[in-house]
N, C-alpha and C positions, 0 to 999 in steps of 0.2 A: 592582591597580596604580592609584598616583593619578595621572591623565593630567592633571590640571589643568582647564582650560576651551578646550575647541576653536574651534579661531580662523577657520582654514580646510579645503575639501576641493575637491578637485578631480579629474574625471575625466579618467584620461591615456589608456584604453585597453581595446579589448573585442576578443577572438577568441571565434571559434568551432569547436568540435571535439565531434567525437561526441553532436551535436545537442544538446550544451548549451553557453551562451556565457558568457563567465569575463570579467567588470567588473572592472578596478584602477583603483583609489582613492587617489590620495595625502590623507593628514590632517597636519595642523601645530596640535599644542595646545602652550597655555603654562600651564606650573605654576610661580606664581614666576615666578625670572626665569630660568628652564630654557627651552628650546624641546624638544618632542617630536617627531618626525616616526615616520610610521607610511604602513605599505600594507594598506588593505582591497581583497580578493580578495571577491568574489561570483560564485558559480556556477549558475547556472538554466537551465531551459529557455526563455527566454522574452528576448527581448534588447530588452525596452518598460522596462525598469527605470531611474530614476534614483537620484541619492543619497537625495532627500528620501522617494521610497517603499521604500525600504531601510531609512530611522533610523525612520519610521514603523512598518513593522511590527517590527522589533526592539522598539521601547517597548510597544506591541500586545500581545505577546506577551511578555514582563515581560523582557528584557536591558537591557542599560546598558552602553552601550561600552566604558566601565571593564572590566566584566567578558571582553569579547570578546578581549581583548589575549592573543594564544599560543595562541586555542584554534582548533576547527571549528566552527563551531557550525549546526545544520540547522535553518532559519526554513520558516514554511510557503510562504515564495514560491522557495528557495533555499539555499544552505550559503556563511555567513561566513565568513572569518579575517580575523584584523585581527594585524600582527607590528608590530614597529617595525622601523625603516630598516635593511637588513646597509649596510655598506660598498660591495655592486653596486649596491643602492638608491641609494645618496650620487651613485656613477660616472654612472650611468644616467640620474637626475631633476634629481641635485641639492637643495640645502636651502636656496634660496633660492624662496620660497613661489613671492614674486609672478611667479616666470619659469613656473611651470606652467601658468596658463593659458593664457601665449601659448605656447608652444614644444610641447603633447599637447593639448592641451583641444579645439581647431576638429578637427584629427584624427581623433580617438575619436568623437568628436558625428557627425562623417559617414561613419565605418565604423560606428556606431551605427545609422543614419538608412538606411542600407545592408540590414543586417542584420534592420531592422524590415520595409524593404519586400520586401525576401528572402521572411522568414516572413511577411507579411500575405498574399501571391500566392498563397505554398504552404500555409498551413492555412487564412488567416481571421482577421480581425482578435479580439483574444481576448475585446473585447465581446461580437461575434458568438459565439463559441466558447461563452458563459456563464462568462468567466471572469472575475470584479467585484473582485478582490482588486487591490494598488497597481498600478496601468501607468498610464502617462500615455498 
């Protein structure tokens, strides 16, 4: 799929369940004078993730977001999916870019920040642990 050139991304949102925590992602590329909107899903055990150690290891390990569009796909940090917008997407976020960072964005960052210090308490921060792959 040609997505065009990605313009924006913003994190709206992280849970946790079954000791892995599950990243969404809204993306807005322009192909043309099309706009695309799309939701990446990232799932890990580890909730120290952001976008840019996400696109990092995807290119790392030879994907291209192009390609990611409709699939699963298992990264060594975690399992992608990248869909475009349904209709509840539209309900739920919205398509108008610039309102996503204010309206999810401080939200997610401190159920983020939460979640980190959550797991830093109970395992160990994942330096410590030996674990050198992307975390901030």
């Amino acid at each position: 799929m040609n997505i065009g050139e990605l313009k924006k991304f913003t994190f709206v949102d992280i849970e946790n369940g079954n000791n892995h925590y599950v990243y969404i992602y809204l993306l807005y590329s322009k192909n043309f004078f099309k706009k695309l909107f799309f939701k990446l899903t990232f799932e890990s055990k580890f909730p120290h993730y952001v976008f840019t150690d996400i696109m990092k290891v995807m290119r790392n390990e030879g994907w291209y977001f192009e390609n990611l569009v409709g699939t699963s796909t298992e990264l060594s940090i975690g399992t992608v999916k990248v869909v475009p917008f349904s209709s509840a997407d539209e309900t739920k976020y919205g398509t108008d870019h610039n309102c996503w960072q204010a309206n999810f964005f401080k939200d997610a960052r401190g159920k983020q920040e939460n979640y980190i210090d959550e797991y830093n308490e109970k395992y160990g921060h994942p330096e410590e642990l030996g674990l050198h792959d992307a975390y901030r």
